[in-house]
N, CA, C and O of each residue as an XYZ file, in Angstrom:
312
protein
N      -7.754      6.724      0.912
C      -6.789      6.159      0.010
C      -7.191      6.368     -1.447
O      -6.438      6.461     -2.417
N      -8.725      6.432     -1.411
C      -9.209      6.471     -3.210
C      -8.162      7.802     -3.696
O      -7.208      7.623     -4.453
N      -8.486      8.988     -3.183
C      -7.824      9.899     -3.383
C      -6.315     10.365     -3.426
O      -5.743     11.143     -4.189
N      -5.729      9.404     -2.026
C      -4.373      9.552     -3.193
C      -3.304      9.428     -3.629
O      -2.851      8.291     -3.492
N      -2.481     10.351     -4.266
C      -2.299     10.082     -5.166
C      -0.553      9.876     -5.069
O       0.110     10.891     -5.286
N       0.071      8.790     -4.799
C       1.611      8.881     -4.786
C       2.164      7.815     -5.187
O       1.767      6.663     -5.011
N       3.316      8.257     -5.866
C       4.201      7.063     -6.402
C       4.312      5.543     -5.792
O       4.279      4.518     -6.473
N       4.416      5.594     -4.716
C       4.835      4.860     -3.281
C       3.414      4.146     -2.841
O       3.397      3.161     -2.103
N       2.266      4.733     -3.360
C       1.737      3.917     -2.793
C       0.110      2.997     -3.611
O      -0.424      3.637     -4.517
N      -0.398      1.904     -3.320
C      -1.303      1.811     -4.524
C      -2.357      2.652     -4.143
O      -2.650      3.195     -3.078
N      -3.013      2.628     -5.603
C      -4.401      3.149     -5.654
C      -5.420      2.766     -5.580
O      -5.731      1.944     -6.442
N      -6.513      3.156     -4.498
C      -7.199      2.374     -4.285
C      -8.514      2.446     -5.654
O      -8.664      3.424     -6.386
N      -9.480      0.943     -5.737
C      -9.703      1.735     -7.329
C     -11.458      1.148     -6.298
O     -12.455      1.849     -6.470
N     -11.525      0.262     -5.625
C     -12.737      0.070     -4.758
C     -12.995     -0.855     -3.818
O     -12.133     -1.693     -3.555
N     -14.229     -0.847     -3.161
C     -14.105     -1.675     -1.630
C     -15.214     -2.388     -1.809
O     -16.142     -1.767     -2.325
N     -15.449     -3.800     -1.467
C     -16.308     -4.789     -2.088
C     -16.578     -5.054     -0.415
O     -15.899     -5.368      0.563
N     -17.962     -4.735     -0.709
C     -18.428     -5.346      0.781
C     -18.799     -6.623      0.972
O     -18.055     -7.119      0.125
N     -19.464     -7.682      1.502
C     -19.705     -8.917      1.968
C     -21.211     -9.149      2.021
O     -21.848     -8.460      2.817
N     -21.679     -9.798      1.472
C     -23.253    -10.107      1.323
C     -23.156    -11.255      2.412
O     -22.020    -11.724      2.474
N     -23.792    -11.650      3.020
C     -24.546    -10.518      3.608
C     -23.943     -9.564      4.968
O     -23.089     -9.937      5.773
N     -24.311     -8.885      4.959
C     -23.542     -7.969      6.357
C     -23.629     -8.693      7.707
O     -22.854     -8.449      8.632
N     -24.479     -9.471      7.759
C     -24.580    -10.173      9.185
C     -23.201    -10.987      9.227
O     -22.811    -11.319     10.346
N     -22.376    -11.364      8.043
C     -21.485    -12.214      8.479
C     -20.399    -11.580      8.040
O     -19.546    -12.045      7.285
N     -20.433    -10.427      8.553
C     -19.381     -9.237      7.663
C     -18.277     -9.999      8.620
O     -18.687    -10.547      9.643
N     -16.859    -10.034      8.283
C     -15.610    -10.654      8.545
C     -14.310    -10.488      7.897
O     -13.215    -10.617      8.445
N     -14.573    -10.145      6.500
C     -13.489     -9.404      5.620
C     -13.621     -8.182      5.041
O     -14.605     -7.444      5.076
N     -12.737     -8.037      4.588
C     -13.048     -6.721      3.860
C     -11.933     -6.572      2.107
O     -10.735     -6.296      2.063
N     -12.774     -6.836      1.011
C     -11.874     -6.441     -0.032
C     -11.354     -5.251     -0.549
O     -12.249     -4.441     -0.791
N     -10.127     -4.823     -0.828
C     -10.070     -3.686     -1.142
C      -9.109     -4.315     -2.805
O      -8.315     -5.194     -3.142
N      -9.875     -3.149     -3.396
C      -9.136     -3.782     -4.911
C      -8.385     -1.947     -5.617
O      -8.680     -0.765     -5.792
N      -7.407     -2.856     -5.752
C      -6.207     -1.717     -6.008
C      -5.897     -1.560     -7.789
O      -6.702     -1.804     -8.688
N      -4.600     -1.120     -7.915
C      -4.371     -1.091     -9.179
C      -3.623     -2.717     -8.871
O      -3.447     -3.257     -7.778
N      -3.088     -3.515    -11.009
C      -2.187     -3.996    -11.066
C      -1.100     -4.467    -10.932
O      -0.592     -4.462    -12.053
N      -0.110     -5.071     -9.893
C       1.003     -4.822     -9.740
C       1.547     -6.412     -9.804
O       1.252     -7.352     -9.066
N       2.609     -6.354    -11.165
C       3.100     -7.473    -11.515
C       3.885     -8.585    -10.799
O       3.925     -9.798    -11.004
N       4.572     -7.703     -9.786
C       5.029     -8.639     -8.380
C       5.135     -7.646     -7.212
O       5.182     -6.418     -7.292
N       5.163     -8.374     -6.170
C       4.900     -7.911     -5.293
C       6.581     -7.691     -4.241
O       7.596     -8.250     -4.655
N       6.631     -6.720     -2.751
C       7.993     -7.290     -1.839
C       8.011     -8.840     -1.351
O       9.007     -9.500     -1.055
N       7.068     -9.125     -1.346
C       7.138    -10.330     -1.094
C       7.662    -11.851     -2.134
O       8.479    -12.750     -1.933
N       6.640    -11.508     -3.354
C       7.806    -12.260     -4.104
C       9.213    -11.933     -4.866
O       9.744    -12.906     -5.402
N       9.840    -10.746     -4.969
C      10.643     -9.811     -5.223
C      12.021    -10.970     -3.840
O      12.831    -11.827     -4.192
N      11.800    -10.580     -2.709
C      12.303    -11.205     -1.333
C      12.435    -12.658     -1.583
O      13.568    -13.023     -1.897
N      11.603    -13.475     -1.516
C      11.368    -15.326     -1.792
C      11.854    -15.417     -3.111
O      12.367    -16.522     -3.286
N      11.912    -14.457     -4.444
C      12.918    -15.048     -5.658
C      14.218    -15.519     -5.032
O      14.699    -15.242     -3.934
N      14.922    -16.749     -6.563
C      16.050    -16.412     -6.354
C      16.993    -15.741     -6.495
O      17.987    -16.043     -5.835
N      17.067    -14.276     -7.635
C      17.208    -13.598     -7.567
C      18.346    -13.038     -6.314
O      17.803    -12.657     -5.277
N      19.718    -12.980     -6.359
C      20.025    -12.454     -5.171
C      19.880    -10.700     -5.024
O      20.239     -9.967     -5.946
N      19.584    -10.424     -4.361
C      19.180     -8.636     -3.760
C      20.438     -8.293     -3.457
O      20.907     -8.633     -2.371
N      21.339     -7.408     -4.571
C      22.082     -5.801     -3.959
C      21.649     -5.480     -3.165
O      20.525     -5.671     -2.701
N      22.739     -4.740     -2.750
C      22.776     -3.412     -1.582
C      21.869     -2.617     -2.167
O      20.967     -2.186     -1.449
N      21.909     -2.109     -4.101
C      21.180     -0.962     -4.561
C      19.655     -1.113     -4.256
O      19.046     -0.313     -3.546
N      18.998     -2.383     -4.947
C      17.703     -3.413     -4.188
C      17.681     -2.920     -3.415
O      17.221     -1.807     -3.671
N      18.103     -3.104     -1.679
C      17.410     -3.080     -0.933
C      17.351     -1.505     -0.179
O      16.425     -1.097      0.522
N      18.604     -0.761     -0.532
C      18.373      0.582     -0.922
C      17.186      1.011     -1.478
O      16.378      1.567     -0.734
N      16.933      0.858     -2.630
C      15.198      1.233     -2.990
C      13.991      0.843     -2.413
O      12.999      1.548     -2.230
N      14.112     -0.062     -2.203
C      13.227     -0.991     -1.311
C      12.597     -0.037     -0.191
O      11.451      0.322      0.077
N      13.893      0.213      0.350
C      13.703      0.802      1.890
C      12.931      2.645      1.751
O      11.947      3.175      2.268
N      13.925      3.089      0.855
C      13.415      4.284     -0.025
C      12.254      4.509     -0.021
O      11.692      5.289      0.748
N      11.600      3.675     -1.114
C      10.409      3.745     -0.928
C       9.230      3.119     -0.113
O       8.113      3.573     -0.361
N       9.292      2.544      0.437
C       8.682      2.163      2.709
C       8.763      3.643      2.729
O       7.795      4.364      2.487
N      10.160      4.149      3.077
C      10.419      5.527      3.944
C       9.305      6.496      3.472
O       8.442      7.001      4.190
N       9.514      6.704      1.848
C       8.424      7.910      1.640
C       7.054      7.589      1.930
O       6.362      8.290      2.668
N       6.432      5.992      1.066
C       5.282      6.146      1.547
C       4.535      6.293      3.307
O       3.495      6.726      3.803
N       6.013      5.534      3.851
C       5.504      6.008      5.438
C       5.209      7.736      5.812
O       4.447      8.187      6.667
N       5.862      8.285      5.106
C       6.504      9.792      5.317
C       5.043     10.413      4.738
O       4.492     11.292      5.401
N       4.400      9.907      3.419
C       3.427     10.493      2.805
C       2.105      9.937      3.720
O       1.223     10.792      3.804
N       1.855      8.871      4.305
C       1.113      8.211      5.160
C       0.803      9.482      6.514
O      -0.254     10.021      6.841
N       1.965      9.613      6.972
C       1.961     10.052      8.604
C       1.296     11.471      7.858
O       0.084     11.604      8.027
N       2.007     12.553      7.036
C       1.361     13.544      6.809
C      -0.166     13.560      6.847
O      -0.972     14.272      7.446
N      -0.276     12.649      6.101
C      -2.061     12.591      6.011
C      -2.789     12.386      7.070
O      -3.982     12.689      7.092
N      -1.983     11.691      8.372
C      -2.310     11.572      9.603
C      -2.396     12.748      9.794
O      -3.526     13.225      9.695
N      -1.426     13.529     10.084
C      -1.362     14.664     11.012
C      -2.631     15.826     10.132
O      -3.308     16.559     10.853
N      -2.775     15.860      8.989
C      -3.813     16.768      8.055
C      -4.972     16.539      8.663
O      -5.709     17.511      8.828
N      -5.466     15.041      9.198
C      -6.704     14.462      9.359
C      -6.782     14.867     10.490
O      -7.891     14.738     11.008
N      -5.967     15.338     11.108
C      -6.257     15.774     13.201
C      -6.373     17.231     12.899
O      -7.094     17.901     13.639
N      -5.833     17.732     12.033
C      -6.385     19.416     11.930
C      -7.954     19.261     11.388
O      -8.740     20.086     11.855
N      -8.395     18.447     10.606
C      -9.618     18.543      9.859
C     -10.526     18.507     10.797
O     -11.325     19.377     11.144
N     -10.272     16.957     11.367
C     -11.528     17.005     12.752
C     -11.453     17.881     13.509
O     -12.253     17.962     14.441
């Protein structure tokens, strides 16, 4: 994910491990900024257009679309 690089999806910026490892149980991953989230975007009151949830979905679709590629790249690599 550090590497990359798409509109659709965050960036990963680093991964904070757990002192001590014996009680490893989470895992942080720290991304870029993002001022709100689908989740509070959804729970506003705010009512959501058709155009909203049009984009919404849009972009799910690509980053799924940019996701699976990288799947299928990673089965040629190994």
């Amino acid at each position: 994910m550090r590497h990359l690089n798409h509109p659709n999806i965050l960036k990963l910026s680093d991964i904070i491990n757990p002192l001590p490892y014996e009680q490893f149980r989470d895992v942080y991953l720290v991304t870029e900024f993002m001022e709100s989230d689908l989740e509070e975007v959804i729970n506003s009151k705010q009512e959501l257009s058709a155009d909203h949830i049009q984009f919404f979905m849009y972009q799910i679709v690509c980053a799924t679309k940019v996701m699976r590629i990288i799947d299928r790249a990673r089965c040629f690599i190994l």
